[in-house]
N, C-alpha and C positions, 0 to 999 in steps of 0.2 A: 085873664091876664097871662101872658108869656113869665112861664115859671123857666129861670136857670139855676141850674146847681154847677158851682165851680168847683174844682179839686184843685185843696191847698198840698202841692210837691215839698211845700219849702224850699221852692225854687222859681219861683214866680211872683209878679207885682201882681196881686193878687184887685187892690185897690183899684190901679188903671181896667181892669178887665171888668168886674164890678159896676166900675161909674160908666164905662163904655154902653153895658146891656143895660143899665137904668135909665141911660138915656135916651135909648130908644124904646124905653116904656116897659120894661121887662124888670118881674122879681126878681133878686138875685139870695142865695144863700152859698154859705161855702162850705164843705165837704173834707174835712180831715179826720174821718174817723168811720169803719165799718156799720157804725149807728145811725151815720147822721142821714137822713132824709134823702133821695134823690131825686129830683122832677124829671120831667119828659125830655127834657133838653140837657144836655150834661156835654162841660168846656174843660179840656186839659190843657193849660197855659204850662209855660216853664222854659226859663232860661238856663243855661250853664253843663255840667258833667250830664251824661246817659246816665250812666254808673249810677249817679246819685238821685238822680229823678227814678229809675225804676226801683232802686232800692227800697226811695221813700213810699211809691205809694204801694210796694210790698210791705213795708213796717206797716204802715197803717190800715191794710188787709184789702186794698180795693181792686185788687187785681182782677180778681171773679166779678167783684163788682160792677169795672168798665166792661171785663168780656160778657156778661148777660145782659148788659144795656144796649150793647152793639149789635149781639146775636138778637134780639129781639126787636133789631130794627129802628128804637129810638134814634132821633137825631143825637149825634157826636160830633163834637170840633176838638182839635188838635192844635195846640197855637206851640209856633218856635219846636225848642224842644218838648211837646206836646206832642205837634206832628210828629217829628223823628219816633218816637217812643210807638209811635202807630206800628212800625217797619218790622219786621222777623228780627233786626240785631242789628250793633251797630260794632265798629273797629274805634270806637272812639276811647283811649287807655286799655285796649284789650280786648277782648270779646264779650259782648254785652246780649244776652236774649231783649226782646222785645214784646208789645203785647203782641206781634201777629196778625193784625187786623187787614194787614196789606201786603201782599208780598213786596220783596225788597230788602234793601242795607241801608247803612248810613255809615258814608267815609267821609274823609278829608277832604275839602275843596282842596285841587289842584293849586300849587305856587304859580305857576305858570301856564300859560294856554300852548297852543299849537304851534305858534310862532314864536315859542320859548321868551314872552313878553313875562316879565314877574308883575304882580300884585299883591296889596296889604290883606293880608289873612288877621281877622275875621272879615267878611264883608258886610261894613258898616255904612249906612243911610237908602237913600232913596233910590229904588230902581224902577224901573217899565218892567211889568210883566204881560207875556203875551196869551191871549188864551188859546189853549190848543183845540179843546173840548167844548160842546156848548152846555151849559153846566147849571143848575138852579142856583147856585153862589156867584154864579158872575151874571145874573141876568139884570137887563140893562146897564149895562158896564160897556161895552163896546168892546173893540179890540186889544186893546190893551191898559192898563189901570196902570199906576204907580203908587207904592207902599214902602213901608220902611223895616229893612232887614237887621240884624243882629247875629250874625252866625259863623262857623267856622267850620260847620260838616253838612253835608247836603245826601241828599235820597237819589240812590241809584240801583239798578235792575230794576226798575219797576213799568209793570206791563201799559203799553200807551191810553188804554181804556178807563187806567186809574189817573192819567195824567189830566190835570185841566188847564193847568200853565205852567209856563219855564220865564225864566228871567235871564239875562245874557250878561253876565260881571269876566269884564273883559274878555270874550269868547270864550267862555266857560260856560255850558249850560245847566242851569240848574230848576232842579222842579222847584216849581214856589205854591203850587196847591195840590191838592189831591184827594179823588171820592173812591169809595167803596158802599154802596147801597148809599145810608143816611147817615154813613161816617164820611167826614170830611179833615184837609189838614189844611192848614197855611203856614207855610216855613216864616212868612214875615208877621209883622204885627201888629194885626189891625184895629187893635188899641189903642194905638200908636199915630194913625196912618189918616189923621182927619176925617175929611165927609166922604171918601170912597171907601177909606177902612169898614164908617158903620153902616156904610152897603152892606157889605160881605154881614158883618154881625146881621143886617135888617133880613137880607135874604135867605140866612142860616134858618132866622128865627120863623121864617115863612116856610120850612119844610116840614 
């Protein structure tokens, strides 16, 4: 049986993530503590501040913990602010370290695109994402998926070979997934995101 281990940030529905991998037939346990157990598959979900997401899984010592999971190649997923927390740092209230796992930042989406059009920050609901990469998380998916985002900072400088897809919120391009070996991110989530979301969970779970 597909064993996951989730990491509780105290900043994530920990629940919706949970019932997502049970239902596509996968143990779940949850991880808030340098003690606790981790399986071969390990999910960093989380909503809300950088700041307060790496903070937390520093107070609860996992830092080393996600980096020797990564470095030794296990599968990893990054949900929301998950993903972000993947990146070298972010400008979100300041300057924030990161784990590292991917080169890159994490800023402000853009108020406005190219054509000085404004838009509602965070960008909230359903978008088409396009994939860039051909990817083991999008397979059989097609060209393009739609999922559901929650966000207000987005990943940028990051090299095109870690890109798998971008999302277009009013001509604004934004990464919406990203791999490095068996580390993977997804800015939206797909928890969240119906029967294509627990694609992505099914096909993570097949790495």
């Amino acid at each position: 049986m597909l064993k996951v281990s989730i990491i509780d940030s105290g900043l994530s529905n920990l629940y919706n993530v949970s019932q997502a991998f049970e239902y596509i037939g996968a143990k779940t346990n949850i991880v808030s503590c340098n003690d606790d157990t981790i399986y071969d598959y390990l999910v960093l979900p989380g909503v809300g501040s950088y700041e307060r997401g790496m903070n937390s899984i520093k107070k609860i010592g996992l830092i080393d913990k996600i980096k020797n999971h990564v470095e030794s190649n296990r599968p990893f997923l990054g949900i929301c602010l998950g993903m972000q927390m993947m990146f070298e740092r972010s400008c979100e209230f300041g300057d924030h370290k990161g784990l590292n796992i991917i080169n890159g930042n994490i800023v402000k989406i853009p108020s406005k695109n190219s054509a000085n059009d404004t838009h509602k920050i965070p960008h909230i609901g359903w978008n088409s994402n396009m994939v860039k990469t051909n990817n083991k998380l999008t397979a059989n998916m097609g060209d393009s998926f739609s999922m559901y985002f929650v966000h207000s900072y987005m990943a940028t400088s990051v090299k095109n070979e870690n890109i798998i897809s971008t999302v277009n919120y009013n001509g604004i391009n934004i990464i919406s997934m990203v791999n490095y070996k068996n580390s993977y991110g997804c800015q939206f989530h797909p928890e969240k995101s119906g029967e294509e979301g627990l694609s992505i969970l099914r096909n993570f779970s097949h790495i």
